[in-house]
C-alpha positions, 0 to 999 in steps of 0.5 A: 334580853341585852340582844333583843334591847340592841337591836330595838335601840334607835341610834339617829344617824347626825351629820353636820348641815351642807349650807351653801356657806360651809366648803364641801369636802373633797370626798363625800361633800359634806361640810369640810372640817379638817384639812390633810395631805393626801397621796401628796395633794392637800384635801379638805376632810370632813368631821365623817370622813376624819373618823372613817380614816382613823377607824381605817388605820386602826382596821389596817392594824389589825389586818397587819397583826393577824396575817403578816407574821409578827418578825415582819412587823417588827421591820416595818414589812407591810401590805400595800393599800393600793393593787397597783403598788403590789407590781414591782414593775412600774410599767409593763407589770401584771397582778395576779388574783389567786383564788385556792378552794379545798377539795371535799371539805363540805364531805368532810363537815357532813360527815361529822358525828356531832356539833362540837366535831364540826365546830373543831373541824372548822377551828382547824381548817381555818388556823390552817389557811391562816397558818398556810399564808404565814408561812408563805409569806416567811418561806416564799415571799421574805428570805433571810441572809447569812446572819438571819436578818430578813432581806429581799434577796428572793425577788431580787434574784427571781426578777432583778425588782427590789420591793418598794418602801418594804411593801411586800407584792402580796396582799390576802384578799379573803382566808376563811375556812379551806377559801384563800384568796390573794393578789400578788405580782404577776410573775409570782401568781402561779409560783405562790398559788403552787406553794399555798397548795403544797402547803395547805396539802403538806403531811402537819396538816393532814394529820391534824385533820385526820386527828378530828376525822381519820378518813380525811385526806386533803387536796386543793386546786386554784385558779390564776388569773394574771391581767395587766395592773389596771385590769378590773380586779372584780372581773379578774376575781371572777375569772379566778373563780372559774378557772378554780372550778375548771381545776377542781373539775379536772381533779375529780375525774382522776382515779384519786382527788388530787390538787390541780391548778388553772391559770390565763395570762391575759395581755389585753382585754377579755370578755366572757366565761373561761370557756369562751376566753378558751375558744378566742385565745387558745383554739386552733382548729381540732388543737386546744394549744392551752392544756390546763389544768395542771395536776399535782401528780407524779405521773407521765402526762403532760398535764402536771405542774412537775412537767410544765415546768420542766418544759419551761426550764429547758426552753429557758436554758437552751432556746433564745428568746427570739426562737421562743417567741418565733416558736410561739407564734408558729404554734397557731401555723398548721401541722407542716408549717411547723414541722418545716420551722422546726427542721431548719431551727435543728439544722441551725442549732442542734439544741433546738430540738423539741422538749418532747418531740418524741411524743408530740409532733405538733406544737399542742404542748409548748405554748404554756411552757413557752408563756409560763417563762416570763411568769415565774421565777425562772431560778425556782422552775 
């Protein structure tokens, strides 16, 4: 009854009249009431505009209380309220919009005996994301110094940036249910998106899943998509969403569901679907130079995270940055051309040998390792 009276309530939508004599305001144009420093400029508020802001604040409070974990709160730590305040480089920086979708978990809600497993199940799967990013946040994004005070040692030494007025370049955009979804600076898109998974994956949460349904097992992939600050967030979110399902397509033809990663570093512009983006940007000839996804296995292939890293690690310590950025470009040159490259930079230096030369004798698989260098922490490969 009390329902039904709610929603048959009329409540009259009011505003102050915009006569010609009253000074609009600077947002909405509505009659100005109050005026306000805003982002270091004086602006006119109006009545509308004055509540949406307190009611904002108040909305931000509580954004703060649920995500970021209370021991950050209490020394000022914050999310930004602006993207281009989460790249710590003012210039040249890059975002990062990490979508991170669990695998099977739709199987695992169908599979429920009755309607008070399912609703535990959900209860647990979304303390589990929340948990998932207080613990990112604590372990890989804020470290604490010798006398366990928190400090930004860990992005000082990953790139060299302290974080500005402790406003963390991260940012939770959607966490609902076995859905994560988050901004972060450039560099540390990939890095975060592997911990969120390792985390969500980790062997405490298993085995609460397991206590509601013994047959779970828990696996997730993501998708990065790493674009220049000014880059427009909706089309980066939808191109994260591709490169989710292009990782989770990729998982399911395994012998066994595992996790998996997708990721595009964009330094300009891009139009279409992932697959198009593909053609443009990483296609030469019969050679597909880009080969994600990245599986979290154990195995020998080259599609695994353990090995793209280990690869990028190498180049990192034995090659000079302008090799690698002559070696990434002879990498689009044909077979022979690439051959004769490699020849003259062993005879130059011994060290510059192929990371699996081996195996491979045309560059298909140094791309990604050789662009995976300047986005992620080089001290965490």
């Amino acid at each position: 009854d009390s329902l039904n009276k709610i929603k048959q309530t009329n409540i009259p939508f009011t505003q102050n009249l915009n006569l010609h004599i009253a000074t609009p305001g600077d947002f909405d144009n509505q009659a100005a009431a109050v005026p306000k420093d805003f982002k270091e400029h004086r602006r006119l508020f109006s009545e509308s505009c004055t509540n949406k802001e307190s009611a904002g604040k108040d909305s931000i409070k509580d954004f703060l209380n649920f995500f970021m974990p209370g021991e950050l709160i209490k020394n000022g730590y914050t999310f930004p309220l602006e993207f281009e305040e989460i790249s710590l480089q003012e210039e040249r920086g890059h975002l990062a919009v990490v979508h991170i979708d669990g695998n099977g978990f739709g199987m695992l809600f169908q599979k429920c005996a009755s309607l008070e497993m399912a609703r535990q199940l959900s209860i647990t799967v979304d303390e589990l994301s929340k948990k998932t990013i207080h613990q990112l946040i604590h372990n890989h994004i804020i470290c604490k110094n010798d006398k366990n005070e928190i400090c930004n040692i860990k992005f000082k030494d990953a790139f060299g940036y302290p974080l500005k007025n402790k406003k963390l370049p991260f940012r939770p955009i959607i966490i609902s249910g076995d859905d994560i979804t988050f901004v972060c600076d450039g560099k540390l898109g990939i890095y975060l998106a592997e911990k969120c998974i390792d985390i969500f994956t980790s062997d405490e949460n298993i085995r609460k899943i397991k206590e509601i349904n013994p047959d779970a097992k828990i696996t997730a992939c993501a998708g990065v998509a790493i674009v220049k600050r000014k880059f427009p967030f909706i089309k980066a979110y939808v191109l994260a969403e591709e490169l989710c399902k292009a990782a989770k397509k990729m998982a399911k033809e395994q012998p066994s569901v595992c996790s998996a990663i997708e990721y595009h570093i964009a330094n300009t512009g891009f139009a279409g679907t992932w697959d198009s983006i593909q053609q443009s940007y990483y296609q030469q000839g019969k050679t597909n130079l880009h080969l994600g996804p990245y599986l979290f296995t154990n195995d020998n292939s080259q599609k695994t995270i353990h090995k793209l890293k280990s690869a990028a690690k190498y180049y990192s310590k034995e090659w000079s940055k302008n090799k690698l950025a002559t070696l990434k470009r002879v990498s689009w040159d044909t077979e022979k051309e690439q051959e004769i490259f490699l020849n003259e930079s062993e005879l130059q230096n011994p060290k510059h040998v192929l990371h699996n030369r081996k195996q491979y004798t045309q560059l298909e698989t140094e791309y990604d390792s050789i662009e995976l260098i300047d986005f992620y922490p080089n001290s965490l490969l």
